[in-house]
C-alpha positions as CSV (number, residue, x, y, z in Angstrom):
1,X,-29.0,8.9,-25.0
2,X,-27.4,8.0,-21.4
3,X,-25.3,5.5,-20.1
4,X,-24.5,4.5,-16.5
5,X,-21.2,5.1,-15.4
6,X,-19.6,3.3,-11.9
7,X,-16.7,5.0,-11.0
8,X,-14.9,4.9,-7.3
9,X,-15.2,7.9,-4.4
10,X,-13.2,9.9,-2.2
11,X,-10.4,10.0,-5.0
12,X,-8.8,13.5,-3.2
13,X,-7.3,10.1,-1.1
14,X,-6.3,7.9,-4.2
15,X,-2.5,8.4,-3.2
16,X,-0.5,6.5,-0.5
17,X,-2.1,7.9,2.3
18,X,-0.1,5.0,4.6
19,X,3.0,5.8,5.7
20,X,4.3,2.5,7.3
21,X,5.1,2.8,11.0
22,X,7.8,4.9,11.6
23,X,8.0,5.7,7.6
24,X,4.5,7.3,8.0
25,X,1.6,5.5,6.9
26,X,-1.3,7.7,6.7
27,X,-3.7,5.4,5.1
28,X,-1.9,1.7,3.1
29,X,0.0,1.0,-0.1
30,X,0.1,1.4,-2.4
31,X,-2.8,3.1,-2.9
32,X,-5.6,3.5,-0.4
33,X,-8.4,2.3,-3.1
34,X,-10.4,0.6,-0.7
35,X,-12.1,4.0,0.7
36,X,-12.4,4.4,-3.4
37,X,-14.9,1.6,-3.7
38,X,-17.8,3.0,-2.1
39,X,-20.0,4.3,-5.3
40,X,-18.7,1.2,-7.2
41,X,-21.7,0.1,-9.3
42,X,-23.5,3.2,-8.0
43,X,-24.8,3.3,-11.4
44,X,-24.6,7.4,-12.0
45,X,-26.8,8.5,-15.2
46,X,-24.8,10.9,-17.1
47,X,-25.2,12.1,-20.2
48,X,-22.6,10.7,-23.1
49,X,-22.9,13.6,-25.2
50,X,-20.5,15.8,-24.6
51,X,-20.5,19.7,-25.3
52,X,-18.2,21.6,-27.3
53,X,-15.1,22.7,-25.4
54,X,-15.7,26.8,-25.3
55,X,-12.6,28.8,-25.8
56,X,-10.3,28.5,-22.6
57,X,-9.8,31.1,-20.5
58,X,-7.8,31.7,-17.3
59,X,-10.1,31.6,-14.4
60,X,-7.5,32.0,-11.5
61,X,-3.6,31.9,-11.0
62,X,-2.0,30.3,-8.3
63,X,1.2,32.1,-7.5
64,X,1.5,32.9,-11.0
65,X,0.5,29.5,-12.3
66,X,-3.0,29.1,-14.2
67,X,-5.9,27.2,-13.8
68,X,-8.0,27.8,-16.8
69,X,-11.7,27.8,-17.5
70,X,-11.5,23.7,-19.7
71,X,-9.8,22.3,-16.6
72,X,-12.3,24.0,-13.8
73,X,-15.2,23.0,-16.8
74,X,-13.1,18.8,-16.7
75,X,-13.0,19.1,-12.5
76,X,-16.6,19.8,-12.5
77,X,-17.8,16.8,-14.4
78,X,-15.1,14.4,-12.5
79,X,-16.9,15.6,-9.3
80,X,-20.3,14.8,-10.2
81,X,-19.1,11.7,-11.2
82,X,-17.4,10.4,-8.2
83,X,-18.9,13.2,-5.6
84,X,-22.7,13.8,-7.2
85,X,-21.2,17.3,-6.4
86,X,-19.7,19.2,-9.1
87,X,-20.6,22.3,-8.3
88,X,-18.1,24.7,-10.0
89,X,-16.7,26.6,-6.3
90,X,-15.9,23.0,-5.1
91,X,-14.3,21.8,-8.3
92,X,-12.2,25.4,-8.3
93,X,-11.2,25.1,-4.8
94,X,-9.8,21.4,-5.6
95,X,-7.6,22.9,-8.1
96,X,-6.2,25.6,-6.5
97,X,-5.3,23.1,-3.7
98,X,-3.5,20.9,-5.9
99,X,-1.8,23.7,-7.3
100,X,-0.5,24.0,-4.1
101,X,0.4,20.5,-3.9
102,X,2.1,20.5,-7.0
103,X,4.6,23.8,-6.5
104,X,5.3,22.2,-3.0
105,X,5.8,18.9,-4.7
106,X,8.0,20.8,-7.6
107,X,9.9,22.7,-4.9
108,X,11.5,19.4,-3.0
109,X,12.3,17.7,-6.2
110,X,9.4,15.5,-6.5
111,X,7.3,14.7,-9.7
112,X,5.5,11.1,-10.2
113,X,6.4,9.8,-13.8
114,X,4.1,9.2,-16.3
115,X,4.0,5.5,-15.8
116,X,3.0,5.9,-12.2
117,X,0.3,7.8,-12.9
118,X,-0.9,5.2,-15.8
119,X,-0.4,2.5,-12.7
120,X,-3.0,4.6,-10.7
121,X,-5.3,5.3,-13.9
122,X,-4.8,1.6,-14.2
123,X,-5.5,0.0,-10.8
124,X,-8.6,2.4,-10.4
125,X,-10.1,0.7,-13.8
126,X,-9.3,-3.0,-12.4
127,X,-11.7,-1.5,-9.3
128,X,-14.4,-0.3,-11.5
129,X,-14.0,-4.2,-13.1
130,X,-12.8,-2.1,-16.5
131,X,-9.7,-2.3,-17.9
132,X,-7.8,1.3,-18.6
133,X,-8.5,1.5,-22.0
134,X,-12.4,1.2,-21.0
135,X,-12.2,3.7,-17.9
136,X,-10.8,6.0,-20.5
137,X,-13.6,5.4,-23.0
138,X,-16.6,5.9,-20.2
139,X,-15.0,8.6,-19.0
140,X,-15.1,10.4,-22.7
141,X,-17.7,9.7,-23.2
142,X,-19.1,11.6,-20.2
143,X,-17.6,14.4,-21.4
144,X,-14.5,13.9,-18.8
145,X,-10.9,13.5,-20.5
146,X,-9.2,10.7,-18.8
147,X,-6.3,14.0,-18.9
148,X,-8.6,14.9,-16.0
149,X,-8.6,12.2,-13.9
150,X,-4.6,11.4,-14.3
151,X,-4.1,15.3,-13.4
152,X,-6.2,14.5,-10.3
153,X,-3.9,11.2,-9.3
154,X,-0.3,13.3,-10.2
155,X,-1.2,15.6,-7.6
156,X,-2.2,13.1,-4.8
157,X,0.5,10.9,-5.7
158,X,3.1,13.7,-5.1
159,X,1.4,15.0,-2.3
160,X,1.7,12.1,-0.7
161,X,5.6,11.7,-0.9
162,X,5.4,15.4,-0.4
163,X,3.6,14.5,3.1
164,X,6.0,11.7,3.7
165,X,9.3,13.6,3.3
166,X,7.7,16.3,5.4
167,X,6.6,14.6,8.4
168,X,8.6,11.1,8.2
169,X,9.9,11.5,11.7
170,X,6.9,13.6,13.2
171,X,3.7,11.0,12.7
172,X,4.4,8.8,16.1
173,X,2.0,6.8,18.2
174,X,3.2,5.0,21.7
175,X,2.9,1.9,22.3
176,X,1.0,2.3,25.3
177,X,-1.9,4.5,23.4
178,X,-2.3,1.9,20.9
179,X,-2.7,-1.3,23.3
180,X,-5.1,1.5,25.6
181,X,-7.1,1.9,22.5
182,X,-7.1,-2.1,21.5
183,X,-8.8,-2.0,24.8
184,X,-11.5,0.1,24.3
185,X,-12.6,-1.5,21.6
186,X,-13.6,-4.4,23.1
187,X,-13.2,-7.2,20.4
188,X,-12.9,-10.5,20.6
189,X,-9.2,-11.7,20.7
190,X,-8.3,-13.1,17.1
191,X,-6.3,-16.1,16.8
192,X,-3.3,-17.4,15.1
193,X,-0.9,-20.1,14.5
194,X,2.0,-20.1,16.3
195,X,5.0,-22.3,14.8
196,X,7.8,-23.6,17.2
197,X,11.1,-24.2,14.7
198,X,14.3,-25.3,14.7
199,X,17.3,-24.4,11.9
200,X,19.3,-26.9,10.0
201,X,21.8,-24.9,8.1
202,X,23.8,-26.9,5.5
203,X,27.3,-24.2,5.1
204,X,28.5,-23.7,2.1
205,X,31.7,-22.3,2.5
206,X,32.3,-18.8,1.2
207,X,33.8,-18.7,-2.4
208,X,32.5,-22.1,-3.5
209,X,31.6,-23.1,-7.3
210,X,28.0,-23.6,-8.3
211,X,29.0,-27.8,-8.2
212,X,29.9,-27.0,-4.1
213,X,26.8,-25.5,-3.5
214,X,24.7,-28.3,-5.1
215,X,26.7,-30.6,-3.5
216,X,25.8,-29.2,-0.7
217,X,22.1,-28.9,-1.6
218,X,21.9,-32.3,-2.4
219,X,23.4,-33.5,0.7
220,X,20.6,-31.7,2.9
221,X,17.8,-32.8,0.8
222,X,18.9,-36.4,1.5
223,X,19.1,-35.4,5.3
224,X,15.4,-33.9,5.0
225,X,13.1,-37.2,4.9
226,X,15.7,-38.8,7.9
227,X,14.5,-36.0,10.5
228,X,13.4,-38.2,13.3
229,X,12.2,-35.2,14.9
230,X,13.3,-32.2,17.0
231,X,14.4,-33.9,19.9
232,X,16.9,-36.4,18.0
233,X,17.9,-33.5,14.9
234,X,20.8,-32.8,16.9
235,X,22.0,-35.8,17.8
236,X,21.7,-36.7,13.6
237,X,23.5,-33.3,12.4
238,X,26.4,-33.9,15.0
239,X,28.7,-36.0,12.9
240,X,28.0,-34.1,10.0
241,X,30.5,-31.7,8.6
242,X,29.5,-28.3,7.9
243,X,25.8,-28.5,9.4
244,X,24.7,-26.4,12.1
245,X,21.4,-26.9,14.3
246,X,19.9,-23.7,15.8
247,X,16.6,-23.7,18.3
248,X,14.2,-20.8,16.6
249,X,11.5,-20.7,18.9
250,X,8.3,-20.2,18.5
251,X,7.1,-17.5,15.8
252,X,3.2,-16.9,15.2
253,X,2.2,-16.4,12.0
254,X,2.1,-12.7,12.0
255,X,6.1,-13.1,12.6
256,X,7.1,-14.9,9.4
257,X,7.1,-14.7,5.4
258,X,3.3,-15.5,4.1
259,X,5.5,-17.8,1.7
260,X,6.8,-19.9,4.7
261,X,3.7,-19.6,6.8
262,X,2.0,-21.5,4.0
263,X,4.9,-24.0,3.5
264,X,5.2,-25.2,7.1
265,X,1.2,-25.2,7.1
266,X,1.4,-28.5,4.8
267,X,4.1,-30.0,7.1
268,X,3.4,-32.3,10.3
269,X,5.3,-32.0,13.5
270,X,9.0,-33.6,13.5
271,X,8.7,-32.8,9.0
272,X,11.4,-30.2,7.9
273,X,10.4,-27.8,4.9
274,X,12.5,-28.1,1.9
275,X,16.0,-26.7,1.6
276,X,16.1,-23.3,0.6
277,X,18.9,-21.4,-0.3
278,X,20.3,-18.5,2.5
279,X,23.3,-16.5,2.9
280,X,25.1,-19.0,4.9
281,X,24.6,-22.3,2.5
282,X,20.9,-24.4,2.8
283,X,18.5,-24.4,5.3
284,X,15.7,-26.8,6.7
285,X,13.5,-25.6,8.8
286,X,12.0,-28.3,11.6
287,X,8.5,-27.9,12.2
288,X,8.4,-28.5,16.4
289,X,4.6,-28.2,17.5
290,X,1.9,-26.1,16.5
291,X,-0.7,-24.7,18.1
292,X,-3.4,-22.0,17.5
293,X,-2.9,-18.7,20.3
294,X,-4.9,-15.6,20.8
295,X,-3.3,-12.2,19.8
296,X,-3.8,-9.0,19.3
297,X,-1.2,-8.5,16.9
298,X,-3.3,-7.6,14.3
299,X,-5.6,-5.4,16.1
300,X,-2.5,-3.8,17.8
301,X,-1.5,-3.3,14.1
302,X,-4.3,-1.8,12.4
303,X,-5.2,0.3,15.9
304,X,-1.9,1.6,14.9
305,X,-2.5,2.5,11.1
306,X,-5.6,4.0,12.3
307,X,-4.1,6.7,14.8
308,X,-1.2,7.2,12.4
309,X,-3.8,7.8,9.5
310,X,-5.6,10.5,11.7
311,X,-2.6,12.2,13.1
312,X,-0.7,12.1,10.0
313,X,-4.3,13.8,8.4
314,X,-4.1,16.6,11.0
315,X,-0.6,17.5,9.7
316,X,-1.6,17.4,6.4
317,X,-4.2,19.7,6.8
318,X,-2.3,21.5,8.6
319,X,0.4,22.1,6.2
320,X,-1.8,22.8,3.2
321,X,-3.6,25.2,5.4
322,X,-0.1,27.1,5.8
323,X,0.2,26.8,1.8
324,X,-2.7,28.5,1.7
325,X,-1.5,31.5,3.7
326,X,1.6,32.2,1.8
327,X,0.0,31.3,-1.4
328,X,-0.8,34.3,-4.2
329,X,-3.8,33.9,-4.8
330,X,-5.7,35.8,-8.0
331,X,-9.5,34.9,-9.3
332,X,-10.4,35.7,-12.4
């Protein structure tokens, strides 16, 4: 009797392999499930009969901690799942290494709680259009304890912070290299909106009661439909009390809050958004002129992700590498 079982790739990169800029970000947030997808609906035959779990035994130690024969037997079956290569020298080389991650891990302090490593366990299911409670149950019956997988995602996700800590102010990438590279590329420019604003700040003084502030509120949300546009705002706020007007300049879209990029989307030019609440009182924000520009802003950014995500690899490797070398290493 066989089923077909669609599970996600490359899960050795399940963890936060992004560091952000200058915090690392050696491949997004979150979890870099994106280079998961790839044998989504691959549609693996595998048997759901499971054998009979043979007597454990220790198979190798890892400076002095064990890796027995059930969990090199569980690695196995998770690779041919998600690899079609579960040959057992691959699956026991994968847990020594994350062995290594984990004492390293354990070492600094580090250890992902059991409700991150459900998250994981989770979002992967949601990706494989199951929910956890159904990943779990393919993966059973397989003959692969979801134990297995979640063991798998611990040691990424620590390794990951582990990586992080490590090489936080190491991973860099100049300017200049990254726009060089934009370059090479050769794409077409993208474009975006590009918003030019003006501030209408509404002060509520510091220490007022909630009636002050809605006061206050209310007094800019009867200003709000009387915006003649930004030429004249000025002139309007002037004999108001308490009421600033600041020029913002133009921001593309890239520069501001999805939330407000969306909001002064629906507004036409001279309109001011609604007043929301900031540290200084109210605010309305004056919609100018806008006008569609090219940029490379987002190449520029995701050129940049790119050469962190292979420099901050290198390290990685690197470092697991040197692990390696001071590691005890027995086989069994």
């Amino acid at each position: 009797c066989v089923t077909s079982l669609t599970l996600l790739t490359n899960l050795p990169n399940i963890a936060e392999t992004h560091l952000i800029h200058k915090g690392i970000s050696m491949s997004s947030v979150a979890f870099s499930l994106r280079s998961l997808a790839a044998l989504l609906f691959a549609g693996l035959i595998i048997s759901i009969s499971a054998p009979a779990v043979a007597q454990s035994k220790i198979v190798a130690l890892v400076n002095g901690d064990p890796i027995t024969s059930y969990e090199l037997d569980q690695r196995s079956k998770l690779l041919k799942l998600t690899t079609r290569n579960g040959s057992r020298t691959k699956a026991l080389d994968e847990l020594v290494e994350e062995k290594l991650k984990l004492g390293e891990a354990k070492r600094r302090g580090i250890n992902p709680s059991p409700q991150e490593v459900d998250g994981a366990f989770a979002t992967i299911a949601t990706r494989t259009k199951m929910s956890a409670s159904q990943l779990g149950q393919a993966l059973s019956k397989s003959g692969v304890s979801p134990g297995a997988l979640k063991s798998r995602l611990r040691a990424e996700l620590a390794w990951s912070r582990v990586v992080r800590a490590r090489f936080r102010s190491t991973v860099d990438v100049q300017d200049a290299d990254v726009i060089a590279a934009v370059r090479a590329k050769g794409e077409e420019k993208k474009f975006v909106k590009e918003f030019t604003l003006k501030q209408v700040i509404f002060i509520v003084p510091k220490g007022s009661n909630d009636a002050t502030a809605n006061a206050v509120k209310k007094s800019a949300e009867r200003f709000r439909p009387t915006i003649a546009g930004c030429d004249s705002v000025l002139s309007q706020a002037s004999g108001m009390r308490d009421v600033v007007v600041k020029n913002i300049g133009r921001r593309d879209s890239t520069q501001l809050p999805e939330e407000l990029v969306a909001k002064l989307e629906t507004l036409s030019v001279s309109q001011g958004t609604e007043p929301g609440r900031i540290a200084e009182g109210f605010e309305i924000l004056v919609l100018c002129n806008v006008r569609e520009v090219a940029s490379d802003i987002a190449a520029v950014d995701e050129t940049r992700a790119e050469m962190m995500d292979k420099e901050g690899q290198l390290l990685a490797r690197r470092y697991i590498r040197d692990l390696r070398q001071d590691a005890v290493i027995e086989y069994r």
